[in-house]
C-alpha positions as CSV (number, residue, x, y, z in Angstrom):
1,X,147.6,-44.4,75.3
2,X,145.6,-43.1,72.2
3,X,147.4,-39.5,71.2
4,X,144.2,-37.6,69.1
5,X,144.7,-34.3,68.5
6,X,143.4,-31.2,66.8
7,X,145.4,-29.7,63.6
8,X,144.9,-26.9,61.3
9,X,143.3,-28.6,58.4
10,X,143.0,-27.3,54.8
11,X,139.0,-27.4,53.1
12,X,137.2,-26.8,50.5
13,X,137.0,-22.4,50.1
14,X,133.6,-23.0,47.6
15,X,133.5,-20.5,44.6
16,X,131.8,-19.5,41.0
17,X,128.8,-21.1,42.0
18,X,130.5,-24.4,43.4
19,X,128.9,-26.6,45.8
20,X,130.5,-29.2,48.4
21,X,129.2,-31.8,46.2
22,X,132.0,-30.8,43.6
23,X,134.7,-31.2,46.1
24,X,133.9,-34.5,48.0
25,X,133.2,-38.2,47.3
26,X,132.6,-41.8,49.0
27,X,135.7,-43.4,49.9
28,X,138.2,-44.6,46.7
29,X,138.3,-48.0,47.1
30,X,134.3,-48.1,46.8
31,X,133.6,-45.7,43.3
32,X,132.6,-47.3,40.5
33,X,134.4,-46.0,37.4
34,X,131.3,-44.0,35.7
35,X,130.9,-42.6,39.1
36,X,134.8,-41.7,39.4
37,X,134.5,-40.0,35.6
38,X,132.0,-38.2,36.8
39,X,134.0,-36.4,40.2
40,X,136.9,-36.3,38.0
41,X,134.9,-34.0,35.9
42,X,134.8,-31.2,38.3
43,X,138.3,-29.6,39.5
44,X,139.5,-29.7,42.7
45,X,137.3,-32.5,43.4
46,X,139.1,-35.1,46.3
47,X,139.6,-38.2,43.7
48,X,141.4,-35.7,41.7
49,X,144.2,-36.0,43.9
50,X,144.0,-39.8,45.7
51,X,142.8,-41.2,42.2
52,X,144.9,-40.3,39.2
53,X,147.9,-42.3,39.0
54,X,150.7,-42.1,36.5
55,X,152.3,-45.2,36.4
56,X,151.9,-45.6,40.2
57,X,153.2,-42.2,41.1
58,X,150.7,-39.3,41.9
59,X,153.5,-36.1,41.2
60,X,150.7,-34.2,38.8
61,X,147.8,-34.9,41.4
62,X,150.7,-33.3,44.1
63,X,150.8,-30.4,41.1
64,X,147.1,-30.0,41.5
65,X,146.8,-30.0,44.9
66,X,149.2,-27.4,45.3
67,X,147.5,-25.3,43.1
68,X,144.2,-25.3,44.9
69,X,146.3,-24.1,48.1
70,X,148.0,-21.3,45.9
71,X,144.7,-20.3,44.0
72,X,142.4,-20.4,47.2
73,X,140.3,-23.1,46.8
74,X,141.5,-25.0,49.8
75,X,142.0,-22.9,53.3
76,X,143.7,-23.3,56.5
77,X,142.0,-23.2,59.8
78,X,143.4,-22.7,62.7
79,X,144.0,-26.1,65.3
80,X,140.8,-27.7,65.2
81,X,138.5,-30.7,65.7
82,X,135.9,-31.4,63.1
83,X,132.3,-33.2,64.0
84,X,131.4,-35.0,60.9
85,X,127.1,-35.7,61.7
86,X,125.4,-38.6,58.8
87,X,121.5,-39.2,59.1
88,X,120.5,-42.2,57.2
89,X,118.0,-45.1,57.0
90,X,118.9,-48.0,58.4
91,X,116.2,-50.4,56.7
92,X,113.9,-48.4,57.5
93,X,114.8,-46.6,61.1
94,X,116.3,-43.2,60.5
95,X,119.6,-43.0,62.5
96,X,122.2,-40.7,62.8
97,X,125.9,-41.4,63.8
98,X,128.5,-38.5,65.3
99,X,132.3,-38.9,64.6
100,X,135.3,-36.2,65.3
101,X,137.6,-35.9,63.1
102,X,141.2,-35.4,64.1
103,X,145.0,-36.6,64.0
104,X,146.0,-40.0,65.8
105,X,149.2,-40.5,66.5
106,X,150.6,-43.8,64.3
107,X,151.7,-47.1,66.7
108,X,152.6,-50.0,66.4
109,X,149.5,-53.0,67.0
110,X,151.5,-54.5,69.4
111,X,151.4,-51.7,71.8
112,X,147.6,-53.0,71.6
113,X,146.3,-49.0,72.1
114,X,145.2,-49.5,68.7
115,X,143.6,-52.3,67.5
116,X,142.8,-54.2,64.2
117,X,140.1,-56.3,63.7
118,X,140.5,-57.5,59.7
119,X,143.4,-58.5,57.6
120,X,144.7,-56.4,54.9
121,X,145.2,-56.4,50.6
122,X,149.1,-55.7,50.6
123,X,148.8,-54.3,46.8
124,X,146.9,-51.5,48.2
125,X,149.0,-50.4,50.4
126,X,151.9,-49.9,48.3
127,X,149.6,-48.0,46.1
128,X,148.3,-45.9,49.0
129,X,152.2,-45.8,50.6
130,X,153.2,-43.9,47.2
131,X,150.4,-41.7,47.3
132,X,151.0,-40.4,50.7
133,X,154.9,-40.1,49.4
134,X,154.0,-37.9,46.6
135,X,151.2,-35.7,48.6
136,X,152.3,-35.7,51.7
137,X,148.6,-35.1,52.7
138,X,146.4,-37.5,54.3
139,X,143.7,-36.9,52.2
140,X,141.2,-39.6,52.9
141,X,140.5,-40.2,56.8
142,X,140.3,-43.8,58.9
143,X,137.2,-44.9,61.1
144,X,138.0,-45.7,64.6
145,X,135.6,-46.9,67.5
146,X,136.5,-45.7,70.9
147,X,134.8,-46.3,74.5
148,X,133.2,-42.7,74.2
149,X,133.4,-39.2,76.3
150,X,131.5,-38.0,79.4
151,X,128.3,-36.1,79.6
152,X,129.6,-33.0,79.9
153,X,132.2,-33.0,76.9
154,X,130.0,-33.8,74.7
155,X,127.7,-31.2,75.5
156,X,130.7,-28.7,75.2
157,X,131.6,-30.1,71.9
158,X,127.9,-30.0,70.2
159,X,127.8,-26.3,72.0
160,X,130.9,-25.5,70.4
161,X,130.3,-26.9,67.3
162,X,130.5,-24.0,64.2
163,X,129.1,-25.5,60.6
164,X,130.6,-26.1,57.6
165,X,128.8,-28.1,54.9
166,X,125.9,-29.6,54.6
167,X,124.7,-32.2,51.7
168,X,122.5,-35.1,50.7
169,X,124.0,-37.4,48.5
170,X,122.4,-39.9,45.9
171,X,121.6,-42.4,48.6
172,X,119.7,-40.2,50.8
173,X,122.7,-40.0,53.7
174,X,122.8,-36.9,54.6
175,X,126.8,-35.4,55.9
176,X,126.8,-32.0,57.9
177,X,130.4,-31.0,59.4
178,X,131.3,-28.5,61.6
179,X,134.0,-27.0,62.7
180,X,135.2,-27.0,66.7
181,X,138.2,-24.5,67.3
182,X,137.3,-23.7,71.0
183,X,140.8,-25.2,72.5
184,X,139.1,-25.6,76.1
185,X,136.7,-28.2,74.3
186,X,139.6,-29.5,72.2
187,X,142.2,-29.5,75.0
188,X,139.5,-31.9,76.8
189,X,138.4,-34.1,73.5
190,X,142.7,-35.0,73.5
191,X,142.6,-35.6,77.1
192,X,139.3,-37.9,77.7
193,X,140.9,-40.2,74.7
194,X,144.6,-40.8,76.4
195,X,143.4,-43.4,78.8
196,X,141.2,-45.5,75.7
197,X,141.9,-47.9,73.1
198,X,140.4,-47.4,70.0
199,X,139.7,-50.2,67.0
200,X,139.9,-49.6,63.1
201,X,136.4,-50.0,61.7
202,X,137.4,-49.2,58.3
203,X,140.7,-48.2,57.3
204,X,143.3,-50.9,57.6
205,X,144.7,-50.2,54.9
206,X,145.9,-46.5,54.9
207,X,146.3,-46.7,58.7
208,X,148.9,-49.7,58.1
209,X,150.3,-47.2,55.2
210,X,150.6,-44.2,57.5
211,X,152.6,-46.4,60.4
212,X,154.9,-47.4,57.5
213,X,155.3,-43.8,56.0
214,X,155.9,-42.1,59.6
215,X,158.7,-45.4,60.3
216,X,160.3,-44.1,56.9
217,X,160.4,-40.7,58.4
218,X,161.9,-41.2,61.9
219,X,162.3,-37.9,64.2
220,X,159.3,-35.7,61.5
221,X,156.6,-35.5,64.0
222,X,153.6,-34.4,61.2
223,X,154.6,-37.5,59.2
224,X,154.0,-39.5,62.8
225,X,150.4,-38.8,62.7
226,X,147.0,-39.9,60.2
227,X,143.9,-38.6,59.8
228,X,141.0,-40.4,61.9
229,X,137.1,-40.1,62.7
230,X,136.4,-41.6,65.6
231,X,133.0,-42.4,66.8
232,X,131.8,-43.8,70.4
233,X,130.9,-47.1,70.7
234,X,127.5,-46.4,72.1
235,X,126.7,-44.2,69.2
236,X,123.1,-44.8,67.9
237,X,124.4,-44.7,64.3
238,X,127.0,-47.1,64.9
239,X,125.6,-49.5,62.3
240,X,127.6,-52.8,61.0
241,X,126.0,-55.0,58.2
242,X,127.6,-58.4,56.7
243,X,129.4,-57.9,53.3
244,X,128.2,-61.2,51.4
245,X,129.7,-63.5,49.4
246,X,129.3,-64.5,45.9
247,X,130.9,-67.7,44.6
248,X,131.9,-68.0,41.2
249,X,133.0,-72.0,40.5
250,X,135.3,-73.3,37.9
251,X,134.9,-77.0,38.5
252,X,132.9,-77.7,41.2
253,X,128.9,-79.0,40.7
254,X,126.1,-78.0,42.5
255,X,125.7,-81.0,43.6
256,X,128.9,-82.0,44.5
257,X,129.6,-78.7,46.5
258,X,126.2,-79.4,48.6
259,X,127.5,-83.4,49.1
260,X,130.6,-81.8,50.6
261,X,128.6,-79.5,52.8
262,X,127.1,-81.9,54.3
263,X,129.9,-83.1,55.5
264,X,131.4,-80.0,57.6
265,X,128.4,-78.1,58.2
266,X,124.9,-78.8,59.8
267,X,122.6,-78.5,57.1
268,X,119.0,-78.0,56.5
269,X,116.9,-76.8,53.3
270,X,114.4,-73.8,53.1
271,X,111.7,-73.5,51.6
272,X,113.0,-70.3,49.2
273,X,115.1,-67.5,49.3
274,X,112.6,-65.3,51.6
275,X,112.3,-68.2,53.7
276,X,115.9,-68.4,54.2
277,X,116.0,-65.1,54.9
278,X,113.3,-65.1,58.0
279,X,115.2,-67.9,59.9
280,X,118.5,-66.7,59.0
281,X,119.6,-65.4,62.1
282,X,118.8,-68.5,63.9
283,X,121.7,-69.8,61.8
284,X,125.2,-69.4,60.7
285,X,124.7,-68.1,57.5
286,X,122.2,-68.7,54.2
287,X,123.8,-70.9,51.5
288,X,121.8,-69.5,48.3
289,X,122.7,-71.7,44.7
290,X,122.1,-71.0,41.2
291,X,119.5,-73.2,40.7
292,X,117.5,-71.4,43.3
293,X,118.0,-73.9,46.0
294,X,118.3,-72.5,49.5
295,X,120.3,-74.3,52.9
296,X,120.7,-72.8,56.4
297,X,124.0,-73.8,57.9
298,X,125.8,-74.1,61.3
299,X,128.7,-75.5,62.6
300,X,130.2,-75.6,66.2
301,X,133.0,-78.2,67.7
302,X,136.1,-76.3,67.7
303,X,137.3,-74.4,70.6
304,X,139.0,-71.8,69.1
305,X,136.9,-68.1,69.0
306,X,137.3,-67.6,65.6
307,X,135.0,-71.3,64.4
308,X,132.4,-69.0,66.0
309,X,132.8,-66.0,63.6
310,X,130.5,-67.0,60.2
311,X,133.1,-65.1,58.1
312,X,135.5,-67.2,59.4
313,X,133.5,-71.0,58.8
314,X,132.5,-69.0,55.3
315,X,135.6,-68.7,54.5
316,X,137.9,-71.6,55.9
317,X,134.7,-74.2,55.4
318,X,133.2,-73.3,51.8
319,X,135.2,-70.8,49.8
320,X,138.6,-72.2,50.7
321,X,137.3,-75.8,51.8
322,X,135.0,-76.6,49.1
323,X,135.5,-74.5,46.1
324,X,139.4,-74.0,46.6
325,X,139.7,-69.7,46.3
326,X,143.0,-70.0,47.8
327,X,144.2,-72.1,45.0
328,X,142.6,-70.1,42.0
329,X,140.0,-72.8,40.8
330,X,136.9,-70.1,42.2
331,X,136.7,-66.2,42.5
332,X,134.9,-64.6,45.4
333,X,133.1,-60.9,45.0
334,X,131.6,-59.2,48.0
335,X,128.2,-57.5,48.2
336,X,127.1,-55.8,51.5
337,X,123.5,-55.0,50.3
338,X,121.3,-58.0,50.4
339,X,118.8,-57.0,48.3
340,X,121.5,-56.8,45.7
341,X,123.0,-60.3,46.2
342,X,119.1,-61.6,46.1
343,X,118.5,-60.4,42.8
344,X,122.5,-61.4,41.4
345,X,121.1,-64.7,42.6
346,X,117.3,-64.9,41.1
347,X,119.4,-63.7,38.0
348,X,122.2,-66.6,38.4
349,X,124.3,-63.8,37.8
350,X,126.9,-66.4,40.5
351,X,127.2,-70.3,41.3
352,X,126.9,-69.4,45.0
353,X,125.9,-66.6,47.7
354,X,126.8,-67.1,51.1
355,X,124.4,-65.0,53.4
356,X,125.4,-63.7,56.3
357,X,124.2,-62.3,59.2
358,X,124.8,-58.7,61.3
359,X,128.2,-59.0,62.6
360,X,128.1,-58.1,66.5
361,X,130.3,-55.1,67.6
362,X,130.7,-57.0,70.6
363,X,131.9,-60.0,69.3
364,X,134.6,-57.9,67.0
365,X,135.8,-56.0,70.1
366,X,136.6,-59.1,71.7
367,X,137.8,-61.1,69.2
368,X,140.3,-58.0,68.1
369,X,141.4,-57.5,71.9
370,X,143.2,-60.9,71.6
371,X,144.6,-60.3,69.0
372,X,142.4,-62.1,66.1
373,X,142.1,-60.5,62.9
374,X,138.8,-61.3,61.1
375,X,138.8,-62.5,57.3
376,X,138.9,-59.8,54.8
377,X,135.4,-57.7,54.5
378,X,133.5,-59.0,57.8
379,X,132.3,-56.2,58.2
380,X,130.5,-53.3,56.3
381,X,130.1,-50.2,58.9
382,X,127.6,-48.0,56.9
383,X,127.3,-45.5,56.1
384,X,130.9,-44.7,54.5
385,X,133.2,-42.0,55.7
386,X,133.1,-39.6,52.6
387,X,136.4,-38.1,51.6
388,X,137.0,-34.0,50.5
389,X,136.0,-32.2,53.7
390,X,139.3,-31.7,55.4
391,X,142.8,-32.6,54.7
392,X,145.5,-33.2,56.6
393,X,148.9,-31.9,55.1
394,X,152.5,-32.5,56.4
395,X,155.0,-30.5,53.9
């Protein structure tokens, strides 16, 4: 049983000439650090609080935090449900994707009610685990996936929908949130959830961090409970792109890595980089080298779910297999914007790109429903939940 409910968040109270822009921000694990100086600049603004560490401790960000409640610039609503609306282009097809945000009540993966689909950094989350110790406010908010809700409710819920913000950021994404207090709609959202599972699109990390801060907690009900967005799985927005690889190698020739290939993989050449990218998803993935050199790859034999997943081959086959990640002699960075990894490459900014194609929501469902955990950044689900228009707080 999934337990969502409706709580009485604190948001931004906008003042001497402030806009939501001041107070909000992409998630923190994906600001660059000009970008982050620039949020920081403004008070009150979200990476104020999750992103200023003091020797791993985040007591002055707590301090600050505080203050906004004290001074006004965060208020308290009463229980509600908030519908978080993003219209963006999707290569070129405007969409728009619908998620509620609301509390979901912390379980263990086993109970298989909640379900995770890629394996976790534990670093970060003992970063995140102090940071919810020193707030004790879920600040940022997980993205779930769930079946989705009659006809009828959501009718009731875009009826009863009251809004609250309403901005355009730098890439064109455009993030309106309202506010639903009605508690017949609310009383129904909680109810049409409690017979679904729901998967963790994005947000293993602090929903891993929030299980272990409610187990150090036992019996405190508020600290049993993390802030979530959930969208329906038939939502027109829902859209999932590849996060690429990039391969830098320590010891390992071009030539050499393509003789070792050839090997493992079913190889063929393309013509160039565009060419590549045309027949790509006839194929496994697009191996893209430094010297400009272009291979389409596939591989099949093993009976074993995962050898179909092109993250996993990627990873186990090439990265791992070849240029030997695991043991330090390569470093891997991820790009989920192709256009960006296709110049990195024309500029031989890397030895390596590994192409991939659209990861199936299908395919992740199933995969995660027997209990397979995908590598590390399969998936990009764009665009980002942004961070800063409600918080959850449990002092």
């Amino acid at each position: 049983m999934v337990t969502f409910v409706p709580f009485p968040g604190f948001r931004p109270a906008l003042k001497n000439e402030e806009t939501i822009e001041d107070r909000i921000s992409p998630p923190y694990d994906v600001i660059g650090p000009d970008y982050l100086a620039e949020l920081q600049s403004k008070p009150n603004n979200v990476t104020r609080f999750t992103l200023m560490p003091e020797n791993g401790r985040y007591l002055n960000s707590r301090k600050e935090l505080d203050a906004a409640i004290a001074d006004g610039s965060l208020v308290q609503d009463t229980d509600s449900f908030y519908l978080y609306k993003q219209t963006f282009d999707d290569k070129g097809t405007t969409r728009v994707r619908t998620g509620l945000a609301g509390l979901l009540k912390t379980e263990s993966f086993d109970e298989g009610n909640i379900v995770p689909h890629e394996e976790t950094f534990s670093k970060v989350k003992a970063d995140r685990l102090n940071l919810l110790r020193d707030m004790e406010t879920h600040l940022e908010s997980i993205f779930g996936i769930y079946d989705g809700f009659t006809a009828e409710l959501n009718a009731a819920i875009k009826d009863a929908a009251e809004k609250m913000y309403d901005y355009t950021d730098k890439d064109g994404v455009r993030h309106e949130y309202f506010k639903i207090s009605d508690e017949s709609v609310t009383s129904r959202i909680t109810e049409e959830l409690k017979d679904q599972s729901m998967m963790i699109a994005d947000g293993h990390h602090r929903y891993e961090t929030a299980l272990n801060f409610s187990l150090e907690n036992p019996g405190n009900e508020k600290r049993s409970y993390v802030l979530a967005t959930l969208v329906a799985a038939d939502d027109e927005g829902l859209v999932i792109w590849p996060t690429h690889r990039l391969i830098t190698a320590e010891d390992i020739g071009e030539n050499s890595a393509i003789k070792k290939l050839s090997k493992t993989l079913t190889v063929e050449e393309a013509e160039s980089p565009e060419d590549m990218l045309a027949r790509l998803k006839d194929h496994k993935m697009g191996l893209y080298f430094k010297s400009g050199k272009c291979l389409l790859a596939d591989y099949g034999g093993q009976e074993d779910p995962m050898w179909d997943l092109d993250t996993y081959i990627a990873q186990e086959l090439v990265i791992n297999g070849i240029y030997k990640a695991d043991e330090g002699k390569s470093s891997v960075a991820y790009d989920a914007e192709t256009d960006s990894v296709m110049k990195k490459m024309a500029d031989k900014q890397y030895d390596l790109a590994i192409i991939l194609n659209d990861p199936s929501l299908q395919d992740i469902w199933d995969l995660s429903a027997i209990g397979k955990r995908m590598p590390k950044k399969t998936t990009f689900f764009f665009p980002k939940i942004w961070s800063g228009f409600v918080f959850y707080r449990m002092a």
